[in-house]
N, C-alpha and C positions, 0 to 999 in steps of 0.2 A: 526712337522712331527711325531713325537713319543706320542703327547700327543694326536694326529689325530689318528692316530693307537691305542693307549689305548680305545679310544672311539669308534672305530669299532669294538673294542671287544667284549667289553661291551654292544651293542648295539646287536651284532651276538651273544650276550651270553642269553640274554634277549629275542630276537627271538627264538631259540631253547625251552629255556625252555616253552616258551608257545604252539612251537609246541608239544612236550612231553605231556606237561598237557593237550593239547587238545587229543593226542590222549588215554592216561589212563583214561581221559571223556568218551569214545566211550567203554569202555572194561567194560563188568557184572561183579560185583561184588568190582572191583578195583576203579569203577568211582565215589562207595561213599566216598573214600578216599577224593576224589579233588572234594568237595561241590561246591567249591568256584568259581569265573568266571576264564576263561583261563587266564587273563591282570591282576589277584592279585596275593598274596603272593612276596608284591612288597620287605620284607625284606632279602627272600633267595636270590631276584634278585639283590639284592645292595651286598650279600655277592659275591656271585660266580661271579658278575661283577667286583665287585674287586680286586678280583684272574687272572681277565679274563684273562691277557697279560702273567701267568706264567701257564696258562690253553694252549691257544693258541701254547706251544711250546708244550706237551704235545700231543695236538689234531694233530699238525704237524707229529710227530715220528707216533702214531695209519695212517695218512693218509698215510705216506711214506711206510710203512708197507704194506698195503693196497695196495698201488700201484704195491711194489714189487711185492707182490703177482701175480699180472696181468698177469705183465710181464714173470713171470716163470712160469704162467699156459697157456701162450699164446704159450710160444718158445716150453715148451713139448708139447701142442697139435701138433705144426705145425711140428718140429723136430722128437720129440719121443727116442733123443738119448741125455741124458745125458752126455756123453763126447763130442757132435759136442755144446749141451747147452756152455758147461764150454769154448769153444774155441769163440764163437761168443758172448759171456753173454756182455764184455764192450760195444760191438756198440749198441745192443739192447740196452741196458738200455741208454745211449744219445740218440738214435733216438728216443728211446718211448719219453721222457724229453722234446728233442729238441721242437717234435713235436706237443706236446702237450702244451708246450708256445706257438707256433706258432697259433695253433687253438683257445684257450684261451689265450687272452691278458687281463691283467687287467685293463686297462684306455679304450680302445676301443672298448666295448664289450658291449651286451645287456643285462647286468645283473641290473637286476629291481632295488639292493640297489645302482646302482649309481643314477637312478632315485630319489629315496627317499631321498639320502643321499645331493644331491646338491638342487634339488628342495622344497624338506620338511624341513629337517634339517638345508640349509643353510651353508652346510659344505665350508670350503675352498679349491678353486679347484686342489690349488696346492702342499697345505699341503696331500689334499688326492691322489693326482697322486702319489708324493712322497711314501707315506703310502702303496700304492695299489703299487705299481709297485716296491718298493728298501724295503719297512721295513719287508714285507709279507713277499717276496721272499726269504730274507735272513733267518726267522724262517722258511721258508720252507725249505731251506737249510741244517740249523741244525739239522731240523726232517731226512732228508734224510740219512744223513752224518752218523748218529747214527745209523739207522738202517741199510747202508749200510758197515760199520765198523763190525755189527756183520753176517751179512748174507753174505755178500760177499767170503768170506775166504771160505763158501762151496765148491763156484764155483771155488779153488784153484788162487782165487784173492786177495791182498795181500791188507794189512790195507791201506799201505800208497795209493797205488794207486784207491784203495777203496773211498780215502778221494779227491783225483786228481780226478776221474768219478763223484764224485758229486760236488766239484768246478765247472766243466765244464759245469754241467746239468746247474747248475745256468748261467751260463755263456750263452749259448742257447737260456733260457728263456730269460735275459736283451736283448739280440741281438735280437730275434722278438720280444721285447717288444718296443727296440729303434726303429725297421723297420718301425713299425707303426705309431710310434707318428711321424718320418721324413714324412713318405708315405702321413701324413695329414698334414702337415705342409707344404709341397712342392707343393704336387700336391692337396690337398683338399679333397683326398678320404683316404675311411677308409673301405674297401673291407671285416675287421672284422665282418662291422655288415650287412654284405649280406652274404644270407643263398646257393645262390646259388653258391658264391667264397668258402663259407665252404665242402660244397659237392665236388666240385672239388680238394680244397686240400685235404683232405679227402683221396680221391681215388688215387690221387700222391703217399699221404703219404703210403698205401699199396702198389702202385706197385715199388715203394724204397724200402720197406721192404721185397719185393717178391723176387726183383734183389739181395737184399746185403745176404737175404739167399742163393740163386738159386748161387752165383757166389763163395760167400763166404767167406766174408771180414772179415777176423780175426784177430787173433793173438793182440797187443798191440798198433794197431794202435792209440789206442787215448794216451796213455800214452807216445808215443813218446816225443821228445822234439820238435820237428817241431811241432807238433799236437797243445801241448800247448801253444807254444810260440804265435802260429796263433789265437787259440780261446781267449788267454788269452788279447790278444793285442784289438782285438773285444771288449772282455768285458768292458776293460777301457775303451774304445769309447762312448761303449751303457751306461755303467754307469755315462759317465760324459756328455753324451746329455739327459738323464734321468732326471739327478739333473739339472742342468742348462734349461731345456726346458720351453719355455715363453709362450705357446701356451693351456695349460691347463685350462684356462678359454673358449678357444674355443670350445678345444675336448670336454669337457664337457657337455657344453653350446649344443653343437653337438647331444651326445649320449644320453642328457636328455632331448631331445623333445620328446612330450608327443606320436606323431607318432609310434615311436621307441618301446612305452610301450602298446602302445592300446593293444595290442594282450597278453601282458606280465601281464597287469593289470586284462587280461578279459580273459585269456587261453581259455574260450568257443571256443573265434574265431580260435583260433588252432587246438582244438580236434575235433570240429563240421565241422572245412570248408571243407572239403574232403568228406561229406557227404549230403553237401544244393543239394538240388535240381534245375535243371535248368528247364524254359519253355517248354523244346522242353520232358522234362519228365512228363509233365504234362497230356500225350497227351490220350482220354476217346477211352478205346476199350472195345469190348464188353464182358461183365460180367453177362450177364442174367442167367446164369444157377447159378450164385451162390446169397447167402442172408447173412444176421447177419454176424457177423462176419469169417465167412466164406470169405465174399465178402472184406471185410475191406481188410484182412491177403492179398489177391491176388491186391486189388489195390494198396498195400506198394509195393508187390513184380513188378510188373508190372510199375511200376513208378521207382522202383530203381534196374533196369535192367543194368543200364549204369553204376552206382557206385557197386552191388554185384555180378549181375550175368556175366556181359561182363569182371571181370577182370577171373575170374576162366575158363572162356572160352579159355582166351588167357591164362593162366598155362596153359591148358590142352594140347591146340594147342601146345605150344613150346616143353610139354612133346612127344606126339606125331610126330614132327619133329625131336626130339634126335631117338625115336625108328625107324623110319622110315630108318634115317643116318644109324643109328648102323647098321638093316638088310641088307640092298645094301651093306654097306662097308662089311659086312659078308660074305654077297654071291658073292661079288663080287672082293674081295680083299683077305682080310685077317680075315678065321674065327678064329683063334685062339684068333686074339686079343680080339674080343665081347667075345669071352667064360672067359678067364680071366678077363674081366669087368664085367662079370656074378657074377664068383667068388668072386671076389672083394664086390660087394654087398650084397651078401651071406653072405661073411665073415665079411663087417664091418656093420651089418645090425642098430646098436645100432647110426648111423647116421639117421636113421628114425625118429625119434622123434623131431629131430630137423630139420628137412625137412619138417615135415608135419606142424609143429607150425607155420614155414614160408609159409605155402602153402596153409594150413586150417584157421589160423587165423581169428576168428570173432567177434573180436573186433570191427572192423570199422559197423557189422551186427551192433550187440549193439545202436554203437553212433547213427546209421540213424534210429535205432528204436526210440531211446531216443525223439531225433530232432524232425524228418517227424511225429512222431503218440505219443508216450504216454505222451510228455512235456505237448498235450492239453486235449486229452482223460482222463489226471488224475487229470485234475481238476473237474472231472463229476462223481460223485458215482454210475452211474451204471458202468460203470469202473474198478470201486478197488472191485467190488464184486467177492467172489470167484469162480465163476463160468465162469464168463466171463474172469475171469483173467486168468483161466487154461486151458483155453479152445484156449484163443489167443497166451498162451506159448505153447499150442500142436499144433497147425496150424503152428507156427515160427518153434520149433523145426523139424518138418517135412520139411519145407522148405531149414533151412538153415544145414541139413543133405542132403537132394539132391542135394545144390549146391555143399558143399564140396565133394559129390560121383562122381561128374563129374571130379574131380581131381584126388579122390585117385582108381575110378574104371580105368581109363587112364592111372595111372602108373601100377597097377597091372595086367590090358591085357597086355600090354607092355612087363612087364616082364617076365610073363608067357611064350608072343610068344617066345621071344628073346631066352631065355632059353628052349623050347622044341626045336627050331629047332637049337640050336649051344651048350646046353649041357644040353641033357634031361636025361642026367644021374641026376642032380643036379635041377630035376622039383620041387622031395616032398618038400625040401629044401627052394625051392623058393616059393611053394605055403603057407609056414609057414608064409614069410616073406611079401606075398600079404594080409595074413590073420591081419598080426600084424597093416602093412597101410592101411586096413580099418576101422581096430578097434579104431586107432589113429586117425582118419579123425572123425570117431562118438565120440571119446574121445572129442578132441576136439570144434566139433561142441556144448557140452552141456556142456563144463568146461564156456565157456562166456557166452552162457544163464546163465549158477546156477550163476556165480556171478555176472550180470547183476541183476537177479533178487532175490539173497538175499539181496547183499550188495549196490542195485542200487545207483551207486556213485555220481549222475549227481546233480545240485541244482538249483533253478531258473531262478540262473541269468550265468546257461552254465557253472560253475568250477566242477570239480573233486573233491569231498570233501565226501574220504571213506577209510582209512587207511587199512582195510582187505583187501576191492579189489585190490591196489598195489602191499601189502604183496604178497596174492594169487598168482598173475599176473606175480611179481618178483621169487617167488619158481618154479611154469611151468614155466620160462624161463630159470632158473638157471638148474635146474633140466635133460630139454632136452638138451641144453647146453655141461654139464659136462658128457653126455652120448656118444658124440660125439667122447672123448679119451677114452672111456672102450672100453677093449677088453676082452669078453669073449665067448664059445662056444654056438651056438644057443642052444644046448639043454638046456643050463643055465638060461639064462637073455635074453631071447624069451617069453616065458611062462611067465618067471614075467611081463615082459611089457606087454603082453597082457591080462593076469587076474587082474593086476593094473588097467588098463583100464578100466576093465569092471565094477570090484568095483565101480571104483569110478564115473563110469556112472551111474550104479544103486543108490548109497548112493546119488549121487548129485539130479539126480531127483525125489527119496524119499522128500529130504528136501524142495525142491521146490517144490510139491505138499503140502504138508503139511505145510511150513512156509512161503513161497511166498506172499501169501494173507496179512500178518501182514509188511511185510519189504519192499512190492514194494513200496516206495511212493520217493513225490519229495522230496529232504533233504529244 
């Protein structure tokens, strides 16, 4: 079991660094560093593989950290109050734990290296159940333990019980880790590796976390002695059908059919299926007035009406159903309330960005461009000329700036009406804030064209394979994100947000007029 585990280290150690050296491949001026192919420099990999297992506890404490983190930037967005944080901190941190064994199990899950690891490697299934599910867990343990010894005592939580909250967390995890090996063992299903039981827990698991805020379960409930006598009684359970369980050549045998990985092996089929085209989108209307590509640009759109333009439709609509509510409840009930939700948007206006990211998003533009037209177009050299290139990214940019207008011009009538007839004292105000979501909507629309077509990530055989466009991807989300808990006055960080925008509108499609032509290609 441990000598299983030393070998998954080392194996996970050896992965990483190739991913690393592939990506300092991809980066000017640092890529001549690493001449070499990604799969050499086999002696560093025998060193740091060697370490791997006193690395691994190391990697645990940076994760556990990380984790914490989450968790205290999630209770202050939702909270905002540091002394109600410090009263509710122990359940949070078990439920985030709990639940998150629960959604991730380690033997019954879709993760590609069990595929590799029993199918390729030939691994032992039970020495690696073991390994995955009791040796992991407990250096995850460790890492937590340590960093919840030093962070916790902020939240006026006490070491020793510091070290009882993350006992437990382990505890949680064995307990849905035993669920599941029983759950297949008994009954034959394994509801882990359906995506559509994950969604549903998922959404449990928020409205639990809704209730235990909204009601207010605090104080030392976990640390009680009832608490732990119950979870701890559990754990023995889970930990002794864990070790002893005979069925790990099944589960395996199970989770490493190749079914399971088609999609895992070939991610195209995941990023693209949301975008294929069906027959009934096939369907020829008339185009006569247009030519060249002109005509191309309108039969893409025209064909994927069903996948770009019909879901913005239906934003729009549901946006326009909230305003509609709003005004009758106004006029009809009670205007005070809408004017205070006026205000309320006024005042947390710095929730825009992350509104619009979810609303504008065009991304999925992107993929059905990738897919539907330039996967074949760009095998053909009048194509990649720059003329024809900038000409089909000004036709798309015009497009898919109209579609995202029909969202963000619907919220901003909206709020307009809402606000002249229930507090037009508070119009100039609001017209700042129509000004900012429209700029965020063209923000938007041209942050996924520029890195579509600088970094175009896509490769022939349908993977994702472009470490910038992630990065990129990952900062605009982090970014709108973390904007969501600021709170500052519009005359502040209004203005920035929307000359940011504009910036970085301009600078993006500078660069993409001008370096576009060199970087669109297939990887």
């Amino acid at each position: 079991m441990f000598k299983t585990y030393h070998w998954l280290s080392k194996m996970g150690t050896a992965k990483t660094i190739n991913g690393y050296i592939y990506f300092f491949r991809k980066i000017p001026f640092i890529k001549k560093i690493f001449r070499s192919d990604t799969f050499d420099y086999p002696n560093l990999k025998t060193f740091i593989g060697g370490i791997s297992f006193v690395l691994s506890f190391i990697i645990a404490i940076f994760k556990s950290a990380m984790s914490l983190g989450v968790v205290v930037l999630i209770m202050f967005l939702l909270l905002g109050d540091f002394t109600i944080m410090q009263e509710g901190f122990q359940v949070a941190i078990f439920f985030f734990y709990f639940c998150f064994g629960l959604i991730v199990p380690k033997v019954l899950s879709k993760e590609v290296s069990n595929f590799y690891n029993i199918c390729v490697f030939k691994a032992n299934p039970t020495n690696l159940g073991l390994s995955l599910s009791l040796i992991s867990r407990l250096i995850q343990c460790f890492g937590r333990t340590l960093i919840f010894i030093l962070i916790l005592p902020i939240f006026d939580i006490s070491i020793l019980s510091a070290i009882i909250i993350s006992l437990l967390c382990l505890g949680g995890q064995l307990i849905g880790e035993a669920g599941y090996l029983w759950l297949y063992k008994e009954k034959g299903k394994a509801p882990s590796l359906s995506t559509a039981y994950m969604i549903v827990l998922i959404l449990i698991i928020l409205i639990c976390a809704g209730v235990l805020l909204k009601v207010g379960i605090y104080g030392d409930i976990l640390t009680h002695y009832i608490s732990i006598i119950f979870i701890t009684g559990l754990t023995g359970l889970s930990w002794y059908y864990i070790l002893n369980y005979d069925h790990y050549n099944e589960a395996f045998a199970m989770v490493a059919r190749k079914e399971y990985y088609d999609v895992m092996l070939n991610p195209g089929a995941v990023t693209f299926s949301n975008v294929e085209l069906k027959n009934s989108d096939l369907s020829i209307s008339e185009t006569n007035e247009k030519t060249g590509y002109s005509l191309l640009n309108t039969i893409f759109f025209r064909r994927h009406r069903r996948i770009l333009i019909k879901p913005a439709l239906i934003k729009s609509a549901v946006c326009t159903l909230i305003f509609i509510f709003a005004l009758i409840y106004g006029l009809l009930f009670n205007s005070s309330h809408v004017k205070e939700g006026i205000n309320i948007v006024i005042n947390q206006y710095t929730m825009f960005p992350f509104l619009l990211y979810m609303l504008c998003n065009s991304e999925k533009v992107t993929r059905a461009m990738f897919l539907n037209c330039d996967f074949s177009l760009m095998r053909f050299g009048f194509y990649k000329e720059k003329k024809a290139l900038l000409k089909m990214f000004s036709l798309r940019l015009r497009d898919v700036a109209l579609i995202n207008a029909i969202i963000t011009l619907t919220i901003s009538v909206g709020l307009i009406l809402l606000t002249s007839v229930f507090a037009s004292d508070a119009l100039m105000a609001m017209v700042l804030v129509t000004i900012m979501t429209i700029v965020l909507g063209l923000f938007f629309t041209v942050h996924y064209l520029f890195i579509y077509y600088i970094f175009q990530p896509y490769t022939e055989d349908l993977k994702t394979k472009s470490p910038m466009y992630g990065v990129l991807k990952g900062i605009v989300y982090f970014l709108c994100w973390i904007m969501i808990g600021v709170e500052s006055p519009q005359t502040v960080l209004l203005p920035i947000i929307i000359l940011f925008s504009v910036l970085y509108t301009i600078v993006a499609l500078v660069v993409v007029y001008t370096k576009a032509p060199k970087t669109f290609r297939v990887k």
